[in-house]
C-alpha positions as CSV (number, residue, x, y, z in Angstrom):
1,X,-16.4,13.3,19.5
2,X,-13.1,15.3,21.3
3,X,-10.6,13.2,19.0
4,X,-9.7,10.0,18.3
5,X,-6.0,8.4,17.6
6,X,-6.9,5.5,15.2
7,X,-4.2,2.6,14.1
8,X,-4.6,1.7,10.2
9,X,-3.1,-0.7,8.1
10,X,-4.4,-1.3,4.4
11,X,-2.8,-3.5,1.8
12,X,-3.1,-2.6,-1.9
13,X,-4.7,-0.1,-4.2
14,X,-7.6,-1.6,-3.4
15,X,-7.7,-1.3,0.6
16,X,-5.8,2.1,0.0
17,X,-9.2,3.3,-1.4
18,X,-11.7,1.6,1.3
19,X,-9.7,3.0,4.2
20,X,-9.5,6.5,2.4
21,X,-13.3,6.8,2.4
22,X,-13.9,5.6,6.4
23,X,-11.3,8.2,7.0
24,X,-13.4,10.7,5.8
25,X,-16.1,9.2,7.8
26,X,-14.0,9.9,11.0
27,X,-12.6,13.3,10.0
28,X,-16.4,14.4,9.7
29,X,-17.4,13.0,12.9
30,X,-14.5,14.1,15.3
31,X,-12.4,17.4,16.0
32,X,-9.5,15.8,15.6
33,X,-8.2,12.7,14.1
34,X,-5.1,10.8,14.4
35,X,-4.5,8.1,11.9
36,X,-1.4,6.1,11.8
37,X,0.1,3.0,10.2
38,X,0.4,1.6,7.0
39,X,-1.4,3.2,4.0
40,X,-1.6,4.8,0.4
41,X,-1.6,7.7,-1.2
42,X,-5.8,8.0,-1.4
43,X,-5.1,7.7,2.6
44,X,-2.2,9.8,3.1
45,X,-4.3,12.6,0.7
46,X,-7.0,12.5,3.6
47,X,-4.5,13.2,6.4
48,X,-3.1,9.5,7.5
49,X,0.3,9.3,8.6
50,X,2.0,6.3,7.2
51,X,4.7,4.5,8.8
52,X,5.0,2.5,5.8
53,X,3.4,2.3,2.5
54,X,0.5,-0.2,1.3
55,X,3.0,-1.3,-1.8
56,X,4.8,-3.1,1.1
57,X,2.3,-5.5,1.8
58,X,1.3,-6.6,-1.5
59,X,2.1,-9.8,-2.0
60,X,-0.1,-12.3,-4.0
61,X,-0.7,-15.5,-3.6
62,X,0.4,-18.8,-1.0
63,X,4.3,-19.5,-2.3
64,X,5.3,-15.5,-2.7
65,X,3.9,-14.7,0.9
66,X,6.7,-17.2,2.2
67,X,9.1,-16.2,0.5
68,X,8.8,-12.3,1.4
69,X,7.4,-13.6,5.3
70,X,11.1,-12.5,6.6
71,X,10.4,-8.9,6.0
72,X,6.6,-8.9,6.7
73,X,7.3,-10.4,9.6
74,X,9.9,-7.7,10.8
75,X,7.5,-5.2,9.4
76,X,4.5,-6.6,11.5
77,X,6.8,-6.7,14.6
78,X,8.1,-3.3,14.2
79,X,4.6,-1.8,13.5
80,X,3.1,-3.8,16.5
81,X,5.7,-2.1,18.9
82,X,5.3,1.2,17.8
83,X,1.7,0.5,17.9
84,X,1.3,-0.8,21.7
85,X,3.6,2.2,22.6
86,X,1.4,4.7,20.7
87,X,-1.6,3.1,22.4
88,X,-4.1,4.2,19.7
89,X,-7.9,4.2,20.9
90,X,-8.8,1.8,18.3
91,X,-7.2,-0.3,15.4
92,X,-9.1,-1.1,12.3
93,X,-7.0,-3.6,9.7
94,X,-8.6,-3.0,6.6
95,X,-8.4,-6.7,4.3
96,X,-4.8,-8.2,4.2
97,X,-6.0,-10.8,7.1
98,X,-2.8,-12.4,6.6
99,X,-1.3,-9.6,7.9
100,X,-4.0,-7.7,9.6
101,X,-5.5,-10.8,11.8
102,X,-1.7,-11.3,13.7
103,X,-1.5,-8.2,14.2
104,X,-4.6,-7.7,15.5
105,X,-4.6,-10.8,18.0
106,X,-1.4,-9.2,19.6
107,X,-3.1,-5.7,20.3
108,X,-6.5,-7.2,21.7
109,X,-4.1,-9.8,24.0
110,X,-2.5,-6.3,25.0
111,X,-5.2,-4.2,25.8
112,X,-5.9,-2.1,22.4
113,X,-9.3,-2.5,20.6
114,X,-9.4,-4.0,17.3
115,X,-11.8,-3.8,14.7
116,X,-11.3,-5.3,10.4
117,X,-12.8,-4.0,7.7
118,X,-13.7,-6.5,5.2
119,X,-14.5,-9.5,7.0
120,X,-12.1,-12.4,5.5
121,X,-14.0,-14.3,3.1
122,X,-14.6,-17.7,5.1
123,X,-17.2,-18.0,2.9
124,X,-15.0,-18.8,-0.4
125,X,-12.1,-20.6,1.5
126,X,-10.1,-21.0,5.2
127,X,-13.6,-21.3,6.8
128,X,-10.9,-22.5,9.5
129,X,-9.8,-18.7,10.4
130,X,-13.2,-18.2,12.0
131,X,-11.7,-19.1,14.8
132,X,-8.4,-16.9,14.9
133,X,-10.7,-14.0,13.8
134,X,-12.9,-14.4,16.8
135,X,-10.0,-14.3,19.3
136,X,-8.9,-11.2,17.3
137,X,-11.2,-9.1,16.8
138,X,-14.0,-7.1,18.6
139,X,-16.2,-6.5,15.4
140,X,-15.9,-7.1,11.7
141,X,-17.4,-4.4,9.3
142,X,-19.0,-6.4,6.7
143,X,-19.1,-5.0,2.9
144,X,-21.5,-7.5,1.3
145,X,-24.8,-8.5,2.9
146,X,-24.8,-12.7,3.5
147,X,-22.0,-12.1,5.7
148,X,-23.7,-10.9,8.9
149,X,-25.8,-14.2,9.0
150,X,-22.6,-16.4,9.0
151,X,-20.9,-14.0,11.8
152,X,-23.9,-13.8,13.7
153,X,-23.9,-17.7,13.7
154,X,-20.0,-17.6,14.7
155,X,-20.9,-15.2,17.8
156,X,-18.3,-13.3,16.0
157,X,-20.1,-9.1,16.5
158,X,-20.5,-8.1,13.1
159,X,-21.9,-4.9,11.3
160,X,-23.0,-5.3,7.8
161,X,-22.1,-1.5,6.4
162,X,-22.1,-2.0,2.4
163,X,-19.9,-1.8,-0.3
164,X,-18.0,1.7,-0.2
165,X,-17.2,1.8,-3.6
166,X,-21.2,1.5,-4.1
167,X,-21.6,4.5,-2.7
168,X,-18.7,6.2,-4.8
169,X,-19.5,5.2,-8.0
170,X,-22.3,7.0,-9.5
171,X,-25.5,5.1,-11.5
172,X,-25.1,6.9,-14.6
173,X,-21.6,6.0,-16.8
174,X,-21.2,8.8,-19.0
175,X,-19.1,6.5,-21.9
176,X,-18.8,9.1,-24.7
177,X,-17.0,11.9,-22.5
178,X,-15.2,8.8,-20.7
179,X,-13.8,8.6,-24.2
180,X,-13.6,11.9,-25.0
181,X,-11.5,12.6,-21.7
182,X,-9.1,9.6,-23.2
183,X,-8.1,10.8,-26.3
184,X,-11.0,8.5,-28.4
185,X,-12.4,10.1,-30.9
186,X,-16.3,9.7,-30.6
187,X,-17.6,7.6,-33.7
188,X,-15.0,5.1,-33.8
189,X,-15.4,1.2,-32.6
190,X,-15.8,-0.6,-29.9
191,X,-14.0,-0.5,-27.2
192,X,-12.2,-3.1,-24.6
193,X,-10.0,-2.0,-21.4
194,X,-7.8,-4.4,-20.3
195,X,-7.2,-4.8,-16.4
196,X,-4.2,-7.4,-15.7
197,X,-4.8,-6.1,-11.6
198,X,-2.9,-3.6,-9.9
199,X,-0.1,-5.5,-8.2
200,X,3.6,-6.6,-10.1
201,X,2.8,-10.2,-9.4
202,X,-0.3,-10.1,-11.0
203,X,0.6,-8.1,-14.0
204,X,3.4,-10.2,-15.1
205,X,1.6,-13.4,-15.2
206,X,-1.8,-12.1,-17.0
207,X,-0.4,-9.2,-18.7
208,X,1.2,-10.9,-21.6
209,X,-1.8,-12.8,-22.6
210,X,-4.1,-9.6,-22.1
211,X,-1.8,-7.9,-24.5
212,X,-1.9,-11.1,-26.5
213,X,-5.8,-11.5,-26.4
214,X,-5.9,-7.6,-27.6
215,X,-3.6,-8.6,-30.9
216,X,-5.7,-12.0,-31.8
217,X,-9.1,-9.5,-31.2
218,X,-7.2,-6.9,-33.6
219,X,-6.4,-9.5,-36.6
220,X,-10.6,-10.5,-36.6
221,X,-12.0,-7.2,-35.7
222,X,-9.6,-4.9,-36.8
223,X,-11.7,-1.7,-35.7
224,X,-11.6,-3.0,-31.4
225,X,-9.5,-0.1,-29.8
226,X,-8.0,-1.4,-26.3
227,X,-7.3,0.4,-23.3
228,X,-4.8,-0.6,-20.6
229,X,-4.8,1.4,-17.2
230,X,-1.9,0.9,-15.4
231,X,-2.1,1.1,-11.5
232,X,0.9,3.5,-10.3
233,X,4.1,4.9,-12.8
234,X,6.1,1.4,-12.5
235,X,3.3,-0.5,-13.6
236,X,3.1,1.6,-16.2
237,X,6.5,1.1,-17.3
238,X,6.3,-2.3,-17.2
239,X,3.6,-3.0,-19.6
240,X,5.1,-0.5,-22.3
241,X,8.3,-3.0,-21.9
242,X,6.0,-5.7,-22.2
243,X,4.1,-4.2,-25.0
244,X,7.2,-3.6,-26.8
245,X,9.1,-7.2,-25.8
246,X,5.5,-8.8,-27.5
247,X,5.8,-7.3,-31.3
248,X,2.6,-6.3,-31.0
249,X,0.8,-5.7,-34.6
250,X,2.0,-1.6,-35.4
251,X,-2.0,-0.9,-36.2
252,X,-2.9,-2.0,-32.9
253,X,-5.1,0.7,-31.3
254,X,-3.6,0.2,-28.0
255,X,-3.8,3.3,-25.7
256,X,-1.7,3.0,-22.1
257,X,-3.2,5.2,-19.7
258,X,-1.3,5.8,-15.6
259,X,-4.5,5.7,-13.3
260,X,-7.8,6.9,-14.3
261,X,-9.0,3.1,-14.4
262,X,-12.4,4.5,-13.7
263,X,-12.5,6.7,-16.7
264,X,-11.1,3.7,-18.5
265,X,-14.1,1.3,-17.8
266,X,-16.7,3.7,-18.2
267,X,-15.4,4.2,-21.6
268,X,-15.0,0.5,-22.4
269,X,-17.9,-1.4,-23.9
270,X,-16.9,-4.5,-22.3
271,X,-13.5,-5.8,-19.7
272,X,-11.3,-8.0,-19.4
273,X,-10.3,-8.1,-16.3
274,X,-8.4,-9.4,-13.2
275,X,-9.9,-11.4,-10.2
276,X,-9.8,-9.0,-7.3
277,X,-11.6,-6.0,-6.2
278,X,-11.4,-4.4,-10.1
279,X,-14.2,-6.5,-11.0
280,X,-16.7,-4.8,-8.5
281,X,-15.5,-1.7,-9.8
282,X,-16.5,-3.2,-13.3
283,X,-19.6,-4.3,-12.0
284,X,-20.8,-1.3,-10.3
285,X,-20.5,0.7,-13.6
286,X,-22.6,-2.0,-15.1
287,X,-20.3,-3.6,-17.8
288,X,-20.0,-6.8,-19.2
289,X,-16.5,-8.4,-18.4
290,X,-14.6,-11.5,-18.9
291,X,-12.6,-12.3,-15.5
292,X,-9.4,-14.3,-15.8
293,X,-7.3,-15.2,-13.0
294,X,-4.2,-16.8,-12.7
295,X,-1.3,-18.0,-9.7
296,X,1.9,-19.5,-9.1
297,X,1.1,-23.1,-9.9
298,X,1.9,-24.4,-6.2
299,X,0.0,-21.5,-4.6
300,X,-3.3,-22.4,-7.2
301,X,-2.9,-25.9,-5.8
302,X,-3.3,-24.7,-2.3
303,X,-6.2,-22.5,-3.3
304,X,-8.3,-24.7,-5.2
305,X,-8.0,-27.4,-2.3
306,X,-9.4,-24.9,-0.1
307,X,-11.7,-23.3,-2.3
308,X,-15.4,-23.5,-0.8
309,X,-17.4,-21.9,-4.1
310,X,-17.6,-22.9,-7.8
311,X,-16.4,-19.1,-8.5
312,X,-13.7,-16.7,-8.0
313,X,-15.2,-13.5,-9.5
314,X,-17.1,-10.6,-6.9
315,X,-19.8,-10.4,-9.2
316,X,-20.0,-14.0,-9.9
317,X,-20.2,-14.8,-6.1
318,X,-22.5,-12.3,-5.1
319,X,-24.9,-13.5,-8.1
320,X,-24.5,-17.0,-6.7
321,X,-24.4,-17.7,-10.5
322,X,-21.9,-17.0,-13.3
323,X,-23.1,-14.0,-14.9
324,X,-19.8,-13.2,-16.5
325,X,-16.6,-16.3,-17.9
326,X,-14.2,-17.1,-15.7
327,X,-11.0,-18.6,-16.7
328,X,-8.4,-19.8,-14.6
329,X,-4.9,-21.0,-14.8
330,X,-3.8,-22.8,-18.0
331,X,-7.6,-21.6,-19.3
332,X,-6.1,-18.7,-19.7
333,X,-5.3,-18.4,-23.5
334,X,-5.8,-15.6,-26.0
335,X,-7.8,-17.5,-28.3
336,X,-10.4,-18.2,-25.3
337,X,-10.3,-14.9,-23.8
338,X,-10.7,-13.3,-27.0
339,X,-13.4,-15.1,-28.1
340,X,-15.7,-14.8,-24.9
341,X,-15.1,-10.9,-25.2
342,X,-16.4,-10.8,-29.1
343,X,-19.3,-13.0,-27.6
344,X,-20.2,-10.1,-25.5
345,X,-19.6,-6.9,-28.4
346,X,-22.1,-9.4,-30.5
347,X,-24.7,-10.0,-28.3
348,X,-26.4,-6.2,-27.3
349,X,-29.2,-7.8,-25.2
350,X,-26.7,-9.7,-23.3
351,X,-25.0,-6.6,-22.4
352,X,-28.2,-5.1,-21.1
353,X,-29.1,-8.3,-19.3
354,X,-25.6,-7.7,-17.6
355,X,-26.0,-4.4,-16.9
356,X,-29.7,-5.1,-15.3
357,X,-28.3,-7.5,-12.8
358,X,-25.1,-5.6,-12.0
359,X,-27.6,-2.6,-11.5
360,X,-29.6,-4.5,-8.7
361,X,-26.2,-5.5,-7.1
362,X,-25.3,-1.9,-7.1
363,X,-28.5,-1.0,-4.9
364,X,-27.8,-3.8,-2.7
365,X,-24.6,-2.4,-2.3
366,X,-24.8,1.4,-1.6
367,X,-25.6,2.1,2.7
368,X,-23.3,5.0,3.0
369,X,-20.2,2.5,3.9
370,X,-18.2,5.6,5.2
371,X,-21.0,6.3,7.9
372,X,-21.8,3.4,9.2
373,X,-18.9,2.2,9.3
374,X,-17.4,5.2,11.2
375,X,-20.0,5.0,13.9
376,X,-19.2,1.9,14.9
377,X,-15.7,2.2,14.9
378,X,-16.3,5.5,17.2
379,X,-18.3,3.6,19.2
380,X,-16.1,0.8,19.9
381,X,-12.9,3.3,19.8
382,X,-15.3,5.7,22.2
383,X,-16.1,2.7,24.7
């Protein structure tokens, strides 16, 4: 194809990284691509212009959206104009439907072709928004593979393209020169990464009890090390300060690594992680992990009233089954935490059993996401 001028807006790390990896898909498919909007660094890397940055958009959870909604709202409106005078032949909103799905409604009600990535998860809760989505939208990508059935039943146009972190993340997890690479000296003991999520919201109300669960692991099994990624530089700040505010035991092995939260799991022997897109990423490196999740209490209240499944982890929900612990809200507790991750470094052929199901989800997964999912988007940018 000549060229294509492609509108983009991705919310968090997370959608940072999807979008990244379609952009490639483009940029090998066209002579010249134009991508605006709102994106990350992994998209801005790749070429993508960005009117405003992902960290602007992430907001977690029912009660903190309203409060912030003056400012999204002015964000949306200004990016819409810009947008419909730009006239871009195609715009893709990758996640963030809260965001993305407006948005979206107002370009295809003015001409412009829309298209979102990661179909909005009607399946787990807001079955209601199948509505909005199909007077939004001219396709859905799909990333996990029940979804094109419930679409198809919608009359929504759907294209199921896999998971694209499937295709990024190799089958072989090379955990000693993970370690090596992180400053662990081979030999030692087990090790545990802790992933609190990647947004400021999130880390402030599971950090201190990941740091918490670390120390009550450290007093019974003094030869764990821990390993904390954090997501961008403030993070990282932050839970140093919140390390340090905690009097964490002095012999802790804690190691706080910026970034790198890949190296980080393939070096851990099991997770503790947040609920989000991290515990794919756990997943599709085949580790055991212990998923905890936690919201503003209002905002749970909303949620759980809504909530169409028995479970809130990825790899619980594509399982149909919980294959890993969940624990949510006031569930969340050191002690609990702490003692379903020793339950894990204990039992070796329950890591394996793990790792043999998350390896089948992984194949389920991988279809060349960036491909497929830059045909279509060519085709229906094209048309």
């Amino acid at each position: 194809m000549a060229g294509l001028r492609l509108g983009m807006v991705a919310g968090e790390a997370s959608g940072d990284l999807l979008a990244a990896s379609v952009l490639d898909g483009l940029s090998a498919r066209t002579d010249a691509l134009d991508a605006r909007g709102i994106g990350g660094p992994q998209m801005r890397h790749g070429g993508f212009d960005a009117w405003w940055t992902t960290d602007a958009l992430s907001v977690n959870g029912y009660i903190e959206v309203l409060r912030e909604y003056p400012r999204l709202k002015r964000m949306r409106d200004s990016l819409r104009e810009r947008l419909l005078e730009w006239r871009p032949d195609v715009f893709v909103g990758v996640d963030a439907p809260d965001f993305n799905l407006d948005l979206e409604l107002a370009l295809r009600e003015r001409g412009l072709r829309t298209v979102h990535f990661i179909g909005p998860s009607i399946w787990a809760w807001r079955a209601g928004r199948i509505e909005r989505i199909r007077r939004a939208v001219d396709h859905v990508l799909l990333i996990f593979p029940f979804e094109e059935e419930i679409y198809r039943k919608a009359g929504i146009p759907a294209t199921y393209v896999g998971h694209p972190l499937a295709d990024r993340i190799p089958e072989g997890v090379d955990t000693e020169g993970a370690r090596r690479a992180l400053g662990l000296f081979p030999g030692g003991g087990p090790v545990v990464a802790l992933m609190p999520g990647s947004r400021g919201g999130e880390v402030e109300r599971l950090g201190p009890d990941f740091l918490r669960t670390a120390a009550w692991l450290h007093l019974r099994r003094p030869d764990i090390r821990f390993l904390l990624p954090a997501a961008s530089d403030r993070l990282f700040e932050r839970l140093r300060e919140m390390a340090t505010a905690l009097k964490l035991p002095a012999t802790l092995p804690l190691t706080l690594v910026s970034g790198r939260s890949h190296e980080v799991i393939a070096a851990a022997d099991t997770v503790l992680v947040a609920s989000g897109t991290a515990t794919l990423e756990v997943a599709l490196m085949r580790k055991p992990m212990v998923i905890a999740y936690r919201l503003a209490w209002l905002s749970y209240r909303i949620m759980r009233r809504m909530a169409l499944l028995p479970w809130i982890g990825l790899p619980n929900i594509l399982s149909r089954e919980f294959i890993v612990p969940e624990f949510v809200q006031a569930a969340v507790r050191p002690e609990a935490l702490g003692q379903a991750l020793l339950a894990q470094l204990d039992d070796d052929a329950g890591r394996e059993a793990i790792a043999r199901r998350f390896a089948d989800l992984h194949g389920q997964l991988r279809r060349d996401c960036a491909s497929r999912a830059a045909e279509r988007i060519l085709e229906i940018g094209g048309g």
